[in-house]
N, C-alpha and C positions, 0 to 999 in steps of 0.2 A: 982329278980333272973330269970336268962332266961333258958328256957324249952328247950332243946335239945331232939333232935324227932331223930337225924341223924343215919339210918340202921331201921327205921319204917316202915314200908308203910300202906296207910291208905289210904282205900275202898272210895268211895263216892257214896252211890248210891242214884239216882235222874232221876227225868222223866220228861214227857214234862211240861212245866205250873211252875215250880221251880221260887220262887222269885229270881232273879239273883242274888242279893248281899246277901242272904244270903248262897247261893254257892261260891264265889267267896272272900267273906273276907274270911270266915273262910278257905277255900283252902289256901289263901293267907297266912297267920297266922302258918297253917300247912309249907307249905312247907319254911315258912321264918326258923322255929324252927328246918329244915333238914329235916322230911318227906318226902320222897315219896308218891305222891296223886297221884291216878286213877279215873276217874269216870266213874261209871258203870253204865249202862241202857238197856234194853229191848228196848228202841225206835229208835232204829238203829246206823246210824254212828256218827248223832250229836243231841242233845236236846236242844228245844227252851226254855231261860229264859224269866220271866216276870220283865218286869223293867217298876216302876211310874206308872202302870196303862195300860201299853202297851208291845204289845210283844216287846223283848229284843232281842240279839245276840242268836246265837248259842253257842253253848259249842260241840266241839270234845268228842268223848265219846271214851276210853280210851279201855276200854273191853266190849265188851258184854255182858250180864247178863246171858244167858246161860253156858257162857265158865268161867265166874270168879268162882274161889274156894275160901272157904272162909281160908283154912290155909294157902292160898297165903298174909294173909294181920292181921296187929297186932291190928286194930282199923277199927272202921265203922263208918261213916257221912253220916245220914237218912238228906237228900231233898227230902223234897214230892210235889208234884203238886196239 
């Protein structure tokens, strides 16, 4: 049975050092199910993931962590660094 997310949106917040895939499947997963995902950080306009042992890509960050609200969003995805 498939999860229908679609009129959700849902937070991501996450900082530098973040294992990349585990940002990134689960985003993926989200927004396959209809979600809307944002990620949100404190570390400016992009945060660097950790991928295999090395730094990773970037990731666009979405909001700012000062300006996100949180009744702006129906669910939260903790990535930590």
């Amino acid at each position: 049975m498939a999860i229908d997310l679609r009129g959700k949106r849902v937070a991501i917040l996450v900082a530098d050092g973040f294992e990349q895939a585990e940002l990134l499947e689960p985003r993926k997963a989200l927004d396959d199910a209809g979600a809307t995902t944002m990620v949100i950080s404190s570390a400016g306009d992009k945060v660097k993931g950790w991928n295999l042992g090395k730094w990773g890509n970037q990731i666009p960050v979405d909001v700012p962590l000062d300006e996100s609200k949180p009744e702006d969003y129906h669910a939260l995805l903790l990535r930590e660094g």
